[in-house]
VOVEXBA-712861 format. One record per residue (C-alpha): residue number from 1; x, y, z. Coordinates in Angstrom, 1 decimal, m for minus. Layout:
// VOVEXBA-712861
<num:NUM east:X north:Y up:Z>
...
This chain:
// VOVEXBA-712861
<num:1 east:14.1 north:7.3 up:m11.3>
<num:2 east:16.1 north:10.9 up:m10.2>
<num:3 east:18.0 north:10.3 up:m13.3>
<num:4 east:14.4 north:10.4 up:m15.4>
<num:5 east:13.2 north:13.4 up:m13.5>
<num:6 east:10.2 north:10.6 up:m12.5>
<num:7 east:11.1 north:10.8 up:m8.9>
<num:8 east:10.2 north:13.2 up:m6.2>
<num:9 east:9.9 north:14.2 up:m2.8>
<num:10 east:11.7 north:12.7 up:m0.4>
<num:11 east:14.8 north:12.1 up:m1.8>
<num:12 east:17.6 north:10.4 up:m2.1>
<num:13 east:15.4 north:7.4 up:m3.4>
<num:14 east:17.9 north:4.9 up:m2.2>
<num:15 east:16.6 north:2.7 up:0.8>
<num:16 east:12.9 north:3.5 up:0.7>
<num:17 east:10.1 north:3.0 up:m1.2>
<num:18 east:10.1 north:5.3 up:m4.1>
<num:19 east:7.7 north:8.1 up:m4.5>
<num:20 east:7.3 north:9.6 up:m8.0>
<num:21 east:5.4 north:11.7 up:m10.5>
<num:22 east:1.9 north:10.6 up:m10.9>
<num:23 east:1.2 north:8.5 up:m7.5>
<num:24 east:m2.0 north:10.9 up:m7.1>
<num:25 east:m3.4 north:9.6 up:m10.4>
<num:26 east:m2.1 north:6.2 up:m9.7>
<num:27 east:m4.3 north:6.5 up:m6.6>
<num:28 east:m7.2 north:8.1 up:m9.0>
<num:29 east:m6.9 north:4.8 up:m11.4>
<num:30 east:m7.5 north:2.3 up:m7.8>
<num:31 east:m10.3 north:4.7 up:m6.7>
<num:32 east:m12.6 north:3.4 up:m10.2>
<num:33 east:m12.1 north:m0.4 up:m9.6>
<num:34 east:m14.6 north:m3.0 up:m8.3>
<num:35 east:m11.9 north:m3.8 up:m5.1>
<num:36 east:m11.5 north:m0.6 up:m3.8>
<num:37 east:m15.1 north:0.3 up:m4.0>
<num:38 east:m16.8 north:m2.6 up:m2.3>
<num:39 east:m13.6 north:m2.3 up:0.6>
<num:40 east:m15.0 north:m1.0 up:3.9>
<num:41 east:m11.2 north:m1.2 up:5.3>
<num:42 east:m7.8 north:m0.9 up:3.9>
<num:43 east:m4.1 north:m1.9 up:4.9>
<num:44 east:m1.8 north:0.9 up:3.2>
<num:45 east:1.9 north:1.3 up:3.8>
<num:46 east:3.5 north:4.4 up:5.5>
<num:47 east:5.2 north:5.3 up:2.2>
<num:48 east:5.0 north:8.4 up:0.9>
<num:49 east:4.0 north:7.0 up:m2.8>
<num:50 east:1.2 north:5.8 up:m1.4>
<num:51 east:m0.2 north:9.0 up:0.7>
<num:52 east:m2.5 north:9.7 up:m2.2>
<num:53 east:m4.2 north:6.2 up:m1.1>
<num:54 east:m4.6 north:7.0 up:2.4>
<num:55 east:m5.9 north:10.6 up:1.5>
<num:56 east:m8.6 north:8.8 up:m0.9>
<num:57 east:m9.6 north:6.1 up:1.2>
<num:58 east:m10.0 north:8.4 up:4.7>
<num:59 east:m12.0 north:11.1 up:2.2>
<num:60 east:m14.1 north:8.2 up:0.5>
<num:61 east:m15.6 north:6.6 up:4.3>
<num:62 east:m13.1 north:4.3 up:4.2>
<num:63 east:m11.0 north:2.7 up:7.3>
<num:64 east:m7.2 north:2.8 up:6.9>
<num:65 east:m5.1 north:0.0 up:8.7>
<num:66 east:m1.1 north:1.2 up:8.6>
<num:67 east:1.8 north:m0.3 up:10.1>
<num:68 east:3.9 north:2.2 up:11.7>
<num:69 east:7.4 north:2.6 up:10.2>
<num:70 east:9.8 north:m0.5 up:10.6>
<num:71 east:6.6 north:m1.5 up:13.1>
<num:72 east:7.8 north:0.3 up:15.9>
<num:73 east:4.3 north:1.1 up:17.2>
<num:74 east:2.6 north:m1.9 up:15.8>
<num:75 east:m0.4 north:m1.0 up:13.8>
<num:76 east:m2.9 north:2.2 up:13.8>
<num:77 east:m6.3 north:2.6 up:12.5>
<num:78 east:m7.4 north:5.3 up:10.7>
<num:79 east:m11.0 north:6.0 up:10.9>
<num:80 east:m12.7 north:8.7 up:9.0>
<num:81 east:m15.7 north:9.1 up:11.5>
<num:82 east:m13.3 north:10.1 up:14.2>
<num:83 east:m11.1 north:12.3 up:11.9>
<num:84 east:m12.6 north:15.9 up:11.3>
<num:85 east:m12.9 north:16.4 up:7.3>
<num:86 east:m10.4 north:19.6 up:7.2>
<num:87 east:m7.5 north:17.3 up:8.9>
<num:88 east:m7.9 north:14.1 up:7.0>
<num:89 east:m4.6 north:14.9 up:4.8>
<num:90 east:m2.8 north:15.6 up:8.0>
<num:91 east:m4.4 north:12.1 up:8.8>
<num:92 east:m2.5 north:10.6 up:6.1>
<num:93 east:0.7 north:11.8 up:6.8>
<num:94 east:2.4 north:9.7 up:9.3>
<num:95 east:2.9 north:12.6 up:11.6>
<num:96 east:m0.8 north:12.9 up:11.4>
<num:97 east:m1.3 north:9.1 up:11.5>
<num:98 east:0.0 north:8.9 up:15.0>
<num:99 east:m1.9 north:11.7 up:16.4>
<num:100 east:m5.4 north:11.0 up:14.3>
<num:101 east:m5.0 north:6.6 up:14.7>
<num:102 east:m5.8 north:4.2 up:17.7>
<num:103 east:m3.5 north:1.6 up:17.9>
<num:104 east:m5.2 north:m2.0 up:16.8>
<num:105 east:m3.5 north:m5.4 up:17.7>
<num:106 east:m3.8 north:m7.6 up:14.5>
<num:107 east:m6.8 north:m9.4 up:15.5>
<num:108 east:m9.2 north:m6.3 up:15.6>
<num:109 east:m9.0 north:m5.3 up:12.1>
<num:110 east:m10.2 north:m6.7 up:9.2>
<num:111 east:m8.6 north:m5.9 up:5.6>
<num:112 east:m10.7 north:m6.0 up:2.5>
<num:113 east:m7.5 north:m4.4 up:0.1>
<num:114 east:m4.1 north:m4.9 up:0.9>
<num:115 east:m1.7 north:m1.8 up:m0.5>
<num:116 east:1.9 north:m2.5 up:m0.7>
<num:117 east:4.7 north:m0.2 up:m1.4>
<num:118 east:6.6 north:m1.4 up:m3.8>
<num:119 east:10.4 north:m0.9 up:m5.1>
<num:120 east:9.9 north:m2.6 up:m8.6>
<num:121 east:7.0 north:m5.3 up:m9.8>
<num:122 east:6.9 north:m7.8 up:m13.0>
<num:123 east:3.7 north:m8.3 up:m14.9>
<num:124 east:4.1 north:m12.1 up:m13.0>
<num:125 east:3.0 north:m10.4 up:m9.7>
<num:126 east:6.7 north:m10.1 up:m8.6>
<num:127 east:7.4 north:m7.8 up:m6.1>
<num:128 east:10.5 north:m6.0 up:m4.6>
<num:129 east:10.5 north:m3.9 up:m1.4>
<num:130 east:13.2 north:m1.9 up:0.1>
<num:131 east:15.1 north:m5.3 up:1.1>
<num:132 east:14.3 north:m5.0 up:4.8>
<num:133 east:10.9 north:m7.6 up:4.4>
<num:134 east:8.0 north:m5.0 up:6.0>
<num:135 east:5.5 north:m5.4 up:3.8>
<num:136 east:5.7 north:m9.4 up:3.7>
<num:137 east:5.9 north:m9.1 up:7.5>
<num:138 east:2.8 north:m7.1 up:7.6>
<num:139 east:1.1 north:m9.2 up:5.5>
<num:140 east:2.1 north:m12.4 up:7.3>
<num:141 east:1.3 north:m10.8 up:10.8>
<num:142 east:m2.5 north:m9.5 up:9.1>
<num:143 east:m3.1 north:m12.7 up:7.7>
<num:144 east:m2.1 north:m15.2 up:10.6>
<num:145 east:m4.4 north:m13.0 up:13.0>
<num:146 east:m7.3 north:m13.5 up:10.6>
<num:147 east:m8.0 north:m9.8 up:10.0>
<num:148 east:m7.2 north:m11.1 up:5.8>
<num:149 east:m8.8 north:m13.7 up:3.6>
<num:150 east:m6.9 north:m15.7 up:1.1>
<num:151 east:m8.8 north:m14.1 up:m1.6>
<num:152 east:m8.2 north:m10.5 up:m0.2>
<num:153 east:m6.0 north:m8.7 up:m3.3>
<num:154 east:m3.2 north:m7.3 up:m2.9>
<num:155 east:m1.9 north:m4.0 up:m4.5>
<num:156 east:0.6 north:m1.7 up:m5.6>
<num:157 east:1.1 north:1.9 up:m7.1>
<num:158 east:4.4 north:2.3 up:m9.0>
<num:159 east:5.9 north:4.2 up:m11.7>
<num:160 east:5.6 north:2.7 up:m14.9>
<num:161 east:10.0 north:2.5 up:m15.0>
<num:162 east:9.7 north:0.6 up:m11.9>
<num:163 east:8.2 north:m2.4 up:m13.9>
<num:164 east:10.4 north:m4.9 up:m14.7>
<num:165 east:10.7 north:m8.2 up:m16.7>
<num:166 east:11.2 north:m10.6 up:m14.2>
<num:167 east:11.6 north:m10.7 up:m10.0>
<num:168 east:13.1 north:m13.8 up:m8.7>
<num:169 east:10.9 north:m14.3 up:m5.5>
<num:170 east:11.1 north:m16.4 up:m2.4>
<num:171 east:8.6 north:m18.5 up:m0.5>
<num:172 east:7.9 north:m15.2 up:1.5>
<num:173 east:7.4 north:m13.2 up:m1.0>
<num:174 east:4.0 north:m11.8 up:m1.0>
<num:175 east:2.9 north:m11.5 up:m5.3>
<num:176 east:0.8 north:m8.4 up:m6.0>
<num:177 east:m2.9 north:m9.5 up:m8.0>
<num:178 east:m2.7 north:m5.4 up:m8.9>
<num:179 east:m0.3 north:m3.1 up:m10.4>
<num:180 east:m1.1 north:0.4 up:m11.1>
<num:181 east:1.1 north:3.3 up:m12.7>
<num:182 east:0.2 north:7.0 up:m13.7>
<num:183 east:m0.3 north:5.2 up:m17.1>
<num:184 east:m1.8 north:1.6 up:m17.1>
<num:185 east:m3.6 north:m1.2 up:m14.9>
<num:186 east:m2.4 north:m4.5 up:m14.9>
<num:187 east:m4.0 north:m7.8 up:m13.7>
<num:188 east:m1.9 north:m10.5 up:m12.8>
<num:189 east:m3.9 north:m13.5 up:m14.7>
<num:190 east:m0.9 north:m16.2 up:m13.4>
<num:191 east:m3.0 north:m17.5 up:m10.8>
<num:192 east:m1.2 north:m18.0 up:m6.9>
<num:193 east:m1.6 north:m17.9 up:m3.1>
<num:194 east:m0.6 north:m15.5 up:m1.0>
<num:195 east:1.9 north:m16.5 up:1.5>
């Protein structure tokens, strides 16, 4: 991705979730479809590609649910009604997140989206993280609390060169039902369960 010029901001990319060129409209493209809209409250990663989400979401009335990095600090949430309007992009920062969230246990949240940060995805629903498991820990942890449904979609924003033929995945492995780059939407028809 630095070698493409399609990376930016933090770098190196190595050992994190990869933010790039075009996450904002990535974030644009989620804001038009049927799952985000009818969403009350969203789980978004900490990642920095997916800021733009947590910017939207907070702006747009919605609840935000982030872990904290490497869940540290368990889980905050985000809520735009308790966030005054000029501070909500400091809000999405996770300096900001810490001093703008309350911090939920699991069970007090519900999640109608489910954003993931991803490393690389396949048009099967494949997903790669950073290698350290956060996001299928989260998702586990969410789900097994009963703040998630079954049918609750999950989704990811990513660079169109971070999609990929094929991901070998484990039984842990949470699948994406959404990918979205700066460029194209794509529906994962295979159908699955979540973890």
């Amino acid at each position: 991705m630095e070698e493409k010029r399609v990376a930016t901001f933090p770098k190196p990319v190595f050992h994190r979730i990869p933010n790039f060129i075009g996450a904002e409209k990535a974030a644009n493209t989620l804001r038009k479809l049927l799952e985000y809209e009818t969403a009350r409250s969203i789980f978004c990663n900490p990642d920095s590609p997916q800021q733009p989400i947590r910017e939207m979401a907070l702006t747009d009335g919605k609840k935000v649910v982030m872990a904290t990095p490497r869940l540290t600090k368990g889980f905050l949430l985000l809520d735009p009604n308790n966030i005054p309007f000029n501070h909500i992009y400091e809000a999405s920062m996770i300096h900001g997140a810490f001093k703008y969230g309350l911090s939920v246990r699991p069970d007090e949240i519900k999640i109608d989206l489910f954003v993931a940060g991803s490393v690389a995805v396949a048009p099967n629903g494949g997903r790669l993280g950073k290698e350290t498991g956060y996001s299928d820990q989260e998702y586990i942890i969410v789900k097994n609390a009963g703040s998630l449904a079954p049918q609750t979609p999950v989704v990811t924003t990513v660079h169109d060169i971070q999609i990929v033929e094929n991901i070998p995945s484990d039984k842990w492995d949470i699948p994406v039902n959404i990918i979205i780059t700066p460029t194209q939407l794509i529906r994962v028809t295979k159908a699955h369960s979540n973890v």
